[in-house]
C-alpha positions as CSV (number, residue, x, y, z in Angstrom):
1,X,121.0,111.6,87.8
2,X,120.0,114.0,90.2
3,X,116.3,113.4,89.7
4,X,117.0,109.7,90.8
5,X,119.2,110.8,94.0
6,X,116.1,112.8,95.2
7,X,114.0,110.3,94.2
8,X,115.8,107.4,96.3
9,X,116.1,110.0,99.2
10,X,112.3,110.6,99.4
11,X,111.4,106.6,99.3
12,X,114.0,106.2,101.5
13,X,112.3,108.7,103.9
14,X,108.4,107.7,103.2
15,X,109.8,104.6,103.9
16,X,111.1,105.1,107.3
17,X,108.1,107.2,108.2
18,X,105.8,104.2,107.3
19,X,108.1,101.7,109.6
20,X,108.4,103.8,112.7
21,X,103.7,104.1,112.4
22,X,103.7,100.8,111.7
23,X,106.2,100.3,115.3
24,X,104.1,102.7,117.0
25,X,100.9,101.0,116.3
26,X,102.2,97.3,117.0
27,X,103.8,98.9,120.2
28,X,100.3,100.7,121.5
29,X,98.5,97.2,120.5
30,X,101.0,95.3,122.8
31,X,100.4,98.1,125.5
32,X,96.6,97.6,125.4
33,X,96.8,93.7,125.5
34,X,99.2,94.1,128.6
35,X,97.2,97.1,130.4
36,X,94.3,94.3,130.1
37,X,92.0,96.8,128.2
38,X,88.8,95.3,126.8
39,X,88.5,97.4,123.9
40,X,90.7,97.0,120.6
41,X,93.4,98.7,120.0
42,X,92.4,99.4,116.9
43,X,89.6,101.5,118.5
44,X,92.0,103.5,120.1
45,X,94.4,104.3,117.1
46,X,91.5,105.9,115.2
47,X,92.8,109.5,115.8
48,X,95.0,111.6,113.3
49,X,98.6,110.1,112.7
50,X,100.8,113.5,114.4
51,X,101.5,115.6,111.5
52,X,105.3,114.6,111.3
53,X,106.8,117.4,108.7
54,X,104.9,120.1,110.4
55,X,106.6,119.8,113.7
56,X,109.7,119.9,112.2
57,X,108.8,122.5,109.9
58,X,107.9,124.5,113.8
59,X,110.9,123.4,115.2
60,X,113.3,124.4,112.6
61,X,111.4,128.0,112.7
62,X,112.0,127.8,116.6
63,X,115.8,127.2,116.5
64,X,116.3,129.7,113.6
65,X,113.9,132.5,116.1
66,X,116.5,131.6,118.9
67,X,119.6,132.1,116.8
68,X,118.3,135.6,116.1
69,X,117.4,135.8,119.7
70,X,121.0,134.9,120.5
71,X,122.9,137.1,117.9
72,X,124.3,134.4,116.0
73,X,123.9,135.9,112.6
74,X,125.8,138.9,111.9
């Protein structure tokens, strides 16, 4: 049963992760039309999605290296 909790849990998050690109890239295409660029905005998306689990990954490192900082574990 566990196997199928994580299981839901990680569609459930690839999920989300595919909705919020797929808002990000219908909300930069809307900015292009507006801004009255000539070029597609499929032109301009052709760069590397941001590496989302990585910058958590960092910031997760970051807050634990401040709680050390801080004296928070003892």
């Amino acid at each position: 049963m566990d196997a199928k909790k994580r299981a839901a849990a990680l569609a459930g998050v690839y999920a989300h992760m595919k909705t919020s690109e797929e808002a990000h890239a219908r909300h930069m295409e809307e900015q292009a039309k507006t801004a009255g660029i000539k070029e597609s905005a499929s032109r301009m998306l052709t760069g590397h999605a941001p590496n989302v689990w990585g910058m958590a990954g960092r910031q997760s490192l970051m807050q634990a290296n401040t709680m050390m900082q801080l004296r928070m574990f003892r």
